[in-house]
C-alpha positions in Angstrom: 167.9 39.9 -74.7 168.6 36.4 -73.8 165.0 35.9 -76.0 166.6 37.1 -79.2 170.1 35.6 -78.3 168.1 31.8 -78.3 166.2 33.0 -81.9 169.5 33.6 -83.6 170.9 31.1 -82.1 168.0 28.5 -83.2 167.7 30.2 -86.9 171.9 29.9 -87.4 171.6 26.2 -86.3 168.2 25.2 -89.0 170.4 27.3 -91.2 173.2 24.4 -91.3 171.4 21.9 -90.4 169.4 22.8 -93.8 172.1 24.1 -95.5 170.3 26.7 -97.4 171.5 30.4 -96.5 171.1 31.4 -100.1 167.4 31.2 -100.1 167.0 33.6 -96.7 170.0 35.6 -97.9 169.3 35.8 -102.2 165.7 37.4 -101.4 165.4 41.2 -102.2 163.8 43.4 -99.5 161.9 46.7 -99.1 165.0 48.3 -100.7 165.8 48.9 -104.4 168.5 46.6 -105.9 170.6 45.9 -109.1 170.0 48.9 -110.5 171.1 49.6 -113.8 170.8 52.0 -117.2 170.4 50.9 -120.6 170.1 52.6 -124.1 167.0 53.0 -125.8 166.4 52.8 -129.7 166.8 57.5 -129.1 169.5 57.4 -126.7 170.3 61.3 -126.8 166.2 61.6 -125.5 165.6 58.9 -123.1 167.4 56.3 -121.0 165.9 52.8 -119.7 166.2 51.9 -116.0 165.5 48.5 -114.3 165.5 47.6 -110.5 164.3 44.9 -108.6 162.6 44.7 -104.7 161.0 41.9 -103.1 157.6 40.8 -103.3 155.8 43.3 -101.0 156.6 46.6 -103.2 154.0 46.0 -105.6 154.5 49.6 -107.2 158.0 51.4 -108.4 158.8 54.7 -109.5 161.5 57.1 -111.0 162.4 60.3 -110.1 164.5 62.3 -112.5 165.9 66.0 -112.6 168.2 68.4 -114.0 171.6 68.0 -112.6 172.5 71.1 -110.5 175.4 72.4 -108.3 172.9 72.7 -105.0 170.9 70.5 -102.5 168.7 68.1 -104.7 165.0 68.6 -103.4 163.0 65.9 -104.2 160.1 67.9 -105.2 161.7 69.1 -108.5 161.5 65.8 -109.7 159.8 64.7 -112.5 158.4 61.1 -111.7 157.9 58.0 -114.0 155.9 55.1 -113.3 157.3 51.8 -113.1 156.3 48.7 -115.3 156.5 46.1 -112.1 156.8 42.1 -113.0 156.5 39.4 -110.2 159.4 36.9 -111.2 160.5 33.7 -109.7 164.0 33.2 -110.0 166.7 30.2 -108.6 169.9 30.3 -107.1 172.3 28.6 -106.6 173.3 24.7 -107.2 170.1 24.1 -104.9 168.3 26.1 -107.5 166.7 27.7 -104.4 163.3 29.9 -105.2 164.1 33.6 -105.6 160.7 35.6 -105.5 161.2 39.4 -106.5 159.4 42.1 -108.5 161.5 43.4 -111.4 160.8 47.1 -112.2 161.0 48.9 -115.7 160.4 52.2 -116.9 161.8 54.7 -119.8 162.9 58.4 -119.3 161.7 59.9 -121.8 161.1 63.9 -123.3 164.9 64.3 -122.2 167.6 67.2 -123.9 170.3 66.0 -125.9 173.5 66.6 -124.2 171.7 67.3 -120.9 172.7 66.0 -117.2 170.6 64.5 -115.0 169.6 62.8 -111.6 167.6 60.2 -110.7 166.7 57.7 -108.2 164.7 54.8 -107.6 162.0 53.2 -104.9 158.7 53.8 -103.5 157.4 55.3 -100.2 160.1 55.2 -97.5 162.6 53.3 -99.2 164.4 54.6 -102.1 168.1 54.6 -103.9 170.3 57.1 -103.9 170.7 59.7 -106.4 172.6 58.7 -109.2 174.1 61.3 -112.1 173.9 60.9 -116.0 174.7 62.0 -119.2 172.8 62.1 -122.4 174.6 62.0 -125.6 174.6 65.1 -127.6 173.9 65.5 -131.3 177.0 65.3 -132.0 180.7 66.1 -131.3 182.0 62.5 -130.3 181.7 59.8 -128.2 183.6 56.9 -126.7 182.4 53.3 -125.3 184.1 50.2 -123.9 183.9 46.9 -124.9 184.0 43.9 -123.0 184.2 40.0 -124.3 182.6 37.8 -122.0 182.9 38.3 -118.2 180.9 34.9 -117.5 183.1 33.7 -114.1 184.5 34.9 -111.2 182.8 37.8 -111.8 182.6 39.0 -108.1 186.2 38.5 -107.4 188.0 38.5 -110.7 185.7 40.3 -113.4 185.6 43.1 -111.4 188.5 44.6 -111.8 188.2 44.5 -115.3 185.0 46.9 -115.0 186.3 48.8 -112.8 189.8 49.6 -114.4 187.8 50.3 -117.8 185.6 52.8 -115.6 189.4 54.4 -114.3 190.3 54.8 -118.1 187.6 56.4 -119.4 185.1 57.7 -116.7 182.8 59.8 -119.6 182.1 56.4 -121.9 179.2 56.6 -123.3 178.3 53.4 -122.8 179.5 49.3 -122.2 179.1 47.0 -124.8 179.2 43.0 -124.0 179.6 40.3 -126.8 177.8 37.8 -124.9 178.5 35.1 -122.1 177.4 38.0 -119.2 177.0 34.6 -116.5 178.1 31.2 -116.8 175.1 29.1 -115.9 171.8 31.0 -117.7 169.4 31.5 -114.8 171.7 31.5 -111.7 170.3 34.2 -109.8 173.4 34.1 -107.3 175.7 34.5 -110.6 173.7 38.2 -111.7 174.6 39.2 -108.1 177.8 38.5 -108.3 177.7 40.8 -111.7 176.1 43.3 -109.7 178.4 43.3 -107.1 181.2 43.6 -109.6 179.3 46.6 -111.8 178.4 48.6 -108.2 177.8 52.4 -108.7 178.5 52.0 -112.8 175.8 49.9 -113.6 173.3 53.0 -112.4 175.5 55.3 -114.3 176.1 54.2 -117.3 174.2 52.1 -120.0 175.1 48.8 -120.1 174.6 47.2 -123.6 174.9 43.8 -123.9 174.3 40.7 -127.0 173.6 37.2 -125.3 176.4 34.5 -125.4 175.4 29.9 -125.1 175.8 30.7 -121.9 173.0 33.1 -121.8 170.8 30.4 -123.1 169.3 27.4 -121.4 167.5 24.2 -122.8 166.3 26.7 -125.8 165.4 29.3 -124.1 166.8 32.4 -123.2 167.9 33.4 -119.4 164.7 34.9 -117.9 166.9 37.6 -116.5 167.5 38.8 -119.6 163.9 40.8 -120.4 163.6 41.1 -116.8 166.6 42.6 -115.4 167.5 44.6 -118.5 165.3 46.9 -121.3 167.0 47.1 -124.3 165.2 48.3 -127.1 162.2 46.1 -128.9 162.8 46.4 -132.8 164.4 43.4 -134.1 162.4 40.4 -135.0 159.6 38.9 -133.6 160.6 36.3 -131.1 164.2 37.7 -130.6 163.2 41.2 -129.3 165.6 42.2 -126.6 168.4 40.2 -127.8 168.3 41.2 -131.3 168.0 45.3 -131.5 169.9 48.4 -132.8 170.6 51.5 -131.4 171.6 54.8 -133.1 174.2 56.7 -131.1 175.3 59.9 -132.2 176.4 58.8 -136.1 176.9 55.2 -135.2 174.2 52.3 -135.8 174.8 49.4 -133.4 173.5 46.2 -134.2 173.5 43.3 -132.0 172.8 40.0 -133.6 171.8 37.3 -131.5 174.2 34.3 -132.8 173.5 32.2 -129.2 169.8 31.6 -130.8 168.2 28.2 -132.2 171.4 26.4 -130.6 173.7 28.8 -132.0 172.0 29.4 -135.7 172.6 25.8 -135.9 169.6 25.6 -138.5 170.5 27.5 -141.4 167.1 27.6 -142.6 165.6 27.9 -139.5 163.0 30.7 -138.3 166.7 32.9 -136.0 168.8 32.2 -139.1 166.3 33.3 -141.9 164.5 36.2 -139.4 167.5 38.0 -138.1 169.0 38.0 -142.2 166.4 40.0 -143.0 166.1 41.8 -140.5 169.9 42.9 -140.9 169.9 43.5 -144.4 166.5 45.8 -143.7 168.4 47.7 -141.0 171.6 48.7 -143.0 169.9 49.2 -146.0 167.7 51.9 -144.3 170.9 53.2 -142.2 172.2 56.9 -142.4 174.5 56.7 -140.1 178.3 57.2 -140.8 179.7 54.4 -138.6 178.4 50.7 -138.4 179.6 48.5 -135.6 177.7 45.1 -135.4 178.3 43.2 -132.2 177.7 39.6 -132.1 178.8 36.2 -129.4 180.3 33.8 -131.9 183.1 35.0 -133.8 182.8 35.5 -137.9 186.8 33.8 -137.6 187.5 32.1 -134.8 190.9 32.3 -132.5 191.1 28.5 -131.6 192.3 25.8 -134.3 189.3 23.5 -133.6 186.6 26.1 -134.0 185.3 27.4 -137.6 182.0 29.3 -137.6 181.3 28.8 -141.3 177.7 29.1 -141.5 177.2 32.1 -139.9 179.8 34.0 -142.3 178.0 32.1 -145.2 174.9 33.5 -143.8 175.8 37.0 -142.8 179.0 38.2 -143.9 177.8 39.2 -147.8 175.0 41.1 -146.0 177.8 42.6 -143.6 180.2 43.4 -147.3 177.5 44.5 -149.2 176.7 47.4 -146.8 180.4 48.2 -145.7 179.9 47.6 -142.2 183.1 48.9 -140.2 183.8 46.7 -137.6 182.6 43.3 -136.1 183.1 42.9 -131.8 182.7 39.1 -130.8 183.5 36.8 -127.9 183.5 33.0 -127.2 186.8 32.2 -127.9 188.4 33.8 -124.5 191.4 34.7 -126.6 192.2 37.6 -128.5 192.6 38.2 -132.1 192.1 40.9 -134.3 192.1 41.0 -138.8 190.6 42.2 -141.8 189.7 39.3 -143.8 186.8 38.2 -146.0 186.0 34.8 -147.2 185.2 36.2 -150.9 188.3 36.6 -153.5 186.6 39.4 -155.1 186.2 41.5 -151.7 188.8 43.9 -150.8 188.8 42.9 -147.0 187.8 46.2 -145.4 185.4 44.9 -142.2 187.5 44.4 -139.0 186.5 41.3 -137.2 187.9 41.3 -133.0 187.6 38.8 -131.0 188.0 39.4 -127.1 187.4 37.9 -123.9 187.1 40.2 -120.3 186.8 37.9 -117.5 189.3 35.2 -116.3 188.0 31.9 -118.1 191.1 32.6 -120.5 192.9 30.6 -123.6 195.8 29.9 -125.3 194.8 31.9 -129.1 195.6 29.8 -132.1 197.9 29.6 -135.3 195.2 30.6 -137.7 196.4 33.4 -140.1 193.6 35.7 -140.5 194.9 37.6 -137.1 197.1 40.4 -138.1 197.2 40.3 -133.8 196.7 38.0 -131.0 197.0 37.3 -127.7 196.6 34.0 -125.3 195.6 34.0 -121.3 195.2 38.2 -121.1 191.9 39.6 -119.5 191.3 42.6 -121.8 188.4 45.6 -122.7 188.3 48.2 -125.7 187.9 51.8 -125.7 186.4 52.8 -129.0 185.9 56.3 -129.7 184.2 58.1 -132.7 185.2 61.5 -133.8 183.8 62.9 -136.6 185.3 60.4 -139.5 188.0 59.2 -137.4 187.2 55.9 -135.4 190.2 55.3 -133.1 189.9 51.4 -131.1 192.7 50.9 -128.2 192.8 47.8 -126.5 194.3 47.2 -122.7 195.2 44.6 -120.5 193.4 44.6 -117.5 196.3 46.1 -115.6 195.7 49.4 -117.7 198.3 48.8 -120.5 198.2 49.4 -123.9 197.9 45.9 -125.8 196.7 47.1 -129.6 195.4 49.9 -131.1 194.2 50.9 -134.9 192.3 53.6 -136.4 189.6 53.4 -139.3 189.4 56.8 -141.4 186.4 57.4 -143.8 187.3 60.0 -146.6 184.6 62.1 -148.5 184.4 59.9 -151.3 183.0 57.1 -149.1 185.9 55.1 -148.8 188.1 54.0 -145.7 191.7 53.8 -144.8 192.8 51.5 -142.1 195.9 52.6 -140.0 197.2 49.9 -137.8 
């Protein structure tokens, strides 16, 4: 006893003496960690899951089943290989080593409309069992939005999650307009996301379009391909960041806008690339509904800010398809309009601008927002009902903030009830 009570002792003493508890502390064990679902390109047939352990589980596996009303029994699973990836992340201000291996895989051959269970690990040492739902066909959905968490996430973002959760448990899914950290390859920030997401992340897919803060020096945050698998069909060079996903009769598009120093190079290879690629995606779309999700806003909320070249670039391609609604962050403010910068456009898109954690700002004076709002934490329910697209937004204490609906008639045209 008094053996281990002179080892603790010793380790808590070279621990402040050094300074460095993140290092021992950050570093994943035996155990799976950060779980989490996201959509595939066929989300009514498969589902993406990523994990993380450390070091010594060189192998990872998913077991899925059909959801039941009895004892699970392991045995009825179905089990899926892991792709495993040794990474070295950093944490902290020390930028302290983090070594883990990040595991990957896709359920796939799954029934639209069917619930499941899964779990995650390897040998001994696995999660618990978590419970899903697959989109059907069809009959209606619903998702949440967030604009960008990016600080306090642990202690402050959380709630915001959470209450969103509270409102509508059955989502089918969280969207995120970018900013999902503060400083791009803080390993300590992604736990603190974690920590805020808990048992949602598992359960439902978390979408998400990178923000400047998800970029560093160039480059995106390695987390990004690593902690996540979102689907690989945009353009070369942007995959994972630049996808779309096809969700009952929606087609959602995120455009990386955080790339090549924010599309600063209008010429340049993440400008001209993700162009075409957008104009190949909606010219090829079936779906009703379009919803493109993006970081920078097409209008901005703050007086100083004016994102010209990216509607120059984008927002004929946007017109020219009817695209129904734009979801952006940045700005942490909110502000919602129809607007277009062409004078022979009827304005029928519906650009919003939100923000979900506590960085939060005064909104501006500028008049393309029919509403706005300064210093609120905020997320969206939007749900899609046949030809009815109702969007309600709420505080963060649950109330009611703004709402609209978006109507397609049989003719191909829209009406817009605020």
């Amino acid at each position: 006893m008094r053996m281990k009570t002179v080892l603790s002792v010793s380790l808590l003493a070279i621990l402040l003496v050094l300074g460095r508890p993140v290092a021992i502390l950050g570093q994943p064990g035996l155990q799976p960690e950060r779980i989490v679902m996201n959509l595939t390109e066929n989300p009514s047939t498969s589902v993406a899951v990523t994990w993380r352990t450390g070091t010594a589980v060189q192998e990872g596996f998913c077991e899925l089943q059909p959801a039941s009303a009895t004892r699970i029994n392991a045995a009825d699973s179905r089990q899926f290989r892991a792709r495993t990836t040794p990474v070295r992340y950093f944490s902290g201000a020390e930028q302290l080593p983090v070594e883990v291996n990040q595991h990957a895989c896709i359920l796939t051959g799954l029934t639209p409309g069917g619930k499941y269970l899964y779990r995650v690990g390897n040998g001994e040492h696995w999660s618990e069992w978590f419970q899903f739902q697959l989109p059907a066909l069809d009959g209606g959905f619903s998702f949440i939005y967030f604009g960008d968490p990016q600080s306090d996430l642990r202690s402050q973002w959380s709630r915001v999650v959470r209450e969103a959760y509270r409102k509508s448990p059955d989502c089918g899914f969280m969207l995120y307009a970018g900013d999902i950290i503060n400083r791009a390859g803080r390993d300590d920030e992604y736990q603190q996301l974690f920590d805020a997401g808990g048992f949602i992340f598992p359960m439902v897919p978390q979408v998400m379009t990178p923000g400047n803060h998800d970029y560093r020096d160039g480059k995106i945050d390695p987390h990004w391909n690593l902690q996540f698998t979102f689907p690989q069909n945009g353009p070369a060079g942007l995959k994972g960041s630049c996808y779309f996903v096809d969700y009952q009769n929606l087609r959602l598009i995120s455009v990386d806008s955080a790339a090549g120093d924010e599309l600063e190079d209008e010429n340049g290879y993440e400008m001209t690339a993700q162009k075409n690629w957008l104009d190949s995606v909606l010219r090829t779309n079936t779906q009703e509904w379009v919803i493109v999700t993006t970081h920078l806003p097409f209008y901005s909320t703050k007086d100083s800010r004016d994102n010209a070249n990216l509607r120059r670039n984008f927002q004929p391609i946007l017109e020219k398809y009817k695209v129904d609604l734009v979801l952006t962050g940045h700005d942490h403010a909110y502000g919602r309009g129809s607007v277009s910068d062409n004078p022979a456009v009827k304005p029928s898109i519906v650009y919003v601008v939100s923000v979900s954690g506590p960085k939060i700002y005064e909104a501006g004076s500028k008049n393309w927002m029919q509403k706005k709002g300064s210093n609120i934490q905020l997320f969206q329910e939007i749900s899609i009902r046949g030809d009815v697209l109702k969007y309600n937004a709420y505080t963060v204490d649950g109330k009611l903030f703004d709402a609209f609906e978006i109507r397609n008639n049989q003719r191909g045209g829209k009406k817009f009830v605020d």
